[in-house]
Structures are given as C-alpha cells and as structure tokens.
N, C-alpha and C positions, 0 to 999 in steps of 0.2 A: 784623857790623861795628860794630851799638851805635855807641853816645854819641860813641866817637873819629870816626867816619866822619858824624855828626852836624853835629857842630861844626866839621869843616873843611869842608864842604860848607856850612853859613851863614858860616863866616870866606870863603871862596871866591865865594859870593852877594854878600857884602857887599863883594867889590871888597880886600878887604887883602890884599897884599902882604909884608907883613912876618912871616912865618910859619915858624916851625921846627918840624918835624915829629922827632921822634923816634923810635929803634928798635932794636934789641936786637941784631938781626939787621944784613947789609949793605944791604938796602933796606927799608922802613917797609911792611906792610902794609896800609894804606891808606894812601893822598896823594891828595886830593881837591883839593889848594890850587896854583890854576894858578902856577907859581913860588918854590911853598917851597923854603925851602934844608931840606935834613937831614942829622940830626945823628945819624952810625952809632956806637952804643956796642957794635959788633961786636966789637973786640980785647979788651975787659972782660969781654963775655959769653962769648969761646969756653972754651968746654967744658962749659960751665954748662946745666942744663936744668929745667924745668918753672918755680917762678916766682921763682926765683933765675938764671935768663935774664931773666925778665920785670924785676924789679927794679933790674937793669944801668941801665938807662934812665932808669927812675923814682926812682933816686937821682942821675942827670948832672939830669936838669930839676927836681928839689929845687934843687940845686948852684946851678943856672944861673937860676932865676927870683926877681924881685924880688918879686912877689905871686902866690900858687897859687890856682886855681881847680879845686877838685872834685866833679862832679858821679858821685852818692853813692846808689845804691837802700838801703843801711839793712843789707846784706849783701858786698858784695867787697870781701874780704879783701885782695886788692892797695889799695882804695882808702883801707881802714882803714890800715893801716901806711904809704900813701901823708903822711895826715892827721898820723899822729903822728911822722914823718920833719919833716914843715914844723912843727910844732909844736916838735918836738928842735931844729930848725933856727932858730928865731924868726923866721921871716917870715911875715908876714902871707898873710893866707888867706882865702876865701869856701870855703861848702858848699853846692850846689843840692842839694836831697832831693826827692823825691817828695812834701813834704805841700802 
C-alpha cells in the first residue's frame, strides 16, 4: 500500500476532513480517510492498462491541485513524470526524498 496508504492514514489521524482521494479505476484502492470524497477517473481510464491507467488520475490531480506534494524514493517512474507534468504545468511543488 506504501506512501499512498501512509499519508491518508496521518491526514485521517489528524482529524481532516477535506480529502479527495483519487483513482483510475471506479473505487480507489486505498481510502483510509474517514469521509473522503473521491474522484473516479474511471471513464478516462477504460480501456487503458498498465501505467497509462495509472496516469489517468495523476494527470486529473495535476489538473486539479493548487500546490503538489511528491513524496519521491529517487526511482518511480510514475513519480518522475508525475514531477515534470507539475513542472509543464507551473505549479508549485515540494519533493520529500529519502535523504
């Protein structure tokens, strides 16, 4: 479950409320956040498979966010191209890394 299942379980700790979960598919594989709304980029994704499914999503929450937050091992490829989507996009960004 990694990082995703991470951070909504401390946003969920922490009591927020205001949480939009994402996912490719018609339900999010993890939702850890007691009352998130989410947001299915199901109709985008069908027919699409491997991480041109995955990317469905992570181009709506580019779209959709004022400032991105990527936490980043120095390796996934989705997260690289995640980076230089919000970078193509000009909005602002943090990167947590491992160091």
């Amino acid at each position: 479950y990694g990082v995703d299942a991470a951070v909504q379980m401390y946003l969920d700790s922490k009591g927020y409320s205001n949480v939009i979960v994402y996912c490719s598919g018609e339900t999010p594989r993890n939702n850890f956040v007691t009352g998130a709304k989410v947001c299915s980029c199901a109709e985008a994704a069908k027919g699409l498979t491997g991480s041109a499914f995955h990317y469905v999503k992570d181009i709506q929450m580019a779209q959709d966010c004022d400032t991105a937050l990527m936490i980043w091992d120095g390796k996934s490829k989705g997260t690289a191209e995640n980076i230089r989507r919000i970078k193509e996009l000009k909005k602002p960004y943090r990167i947590i890394t491992e160091d």
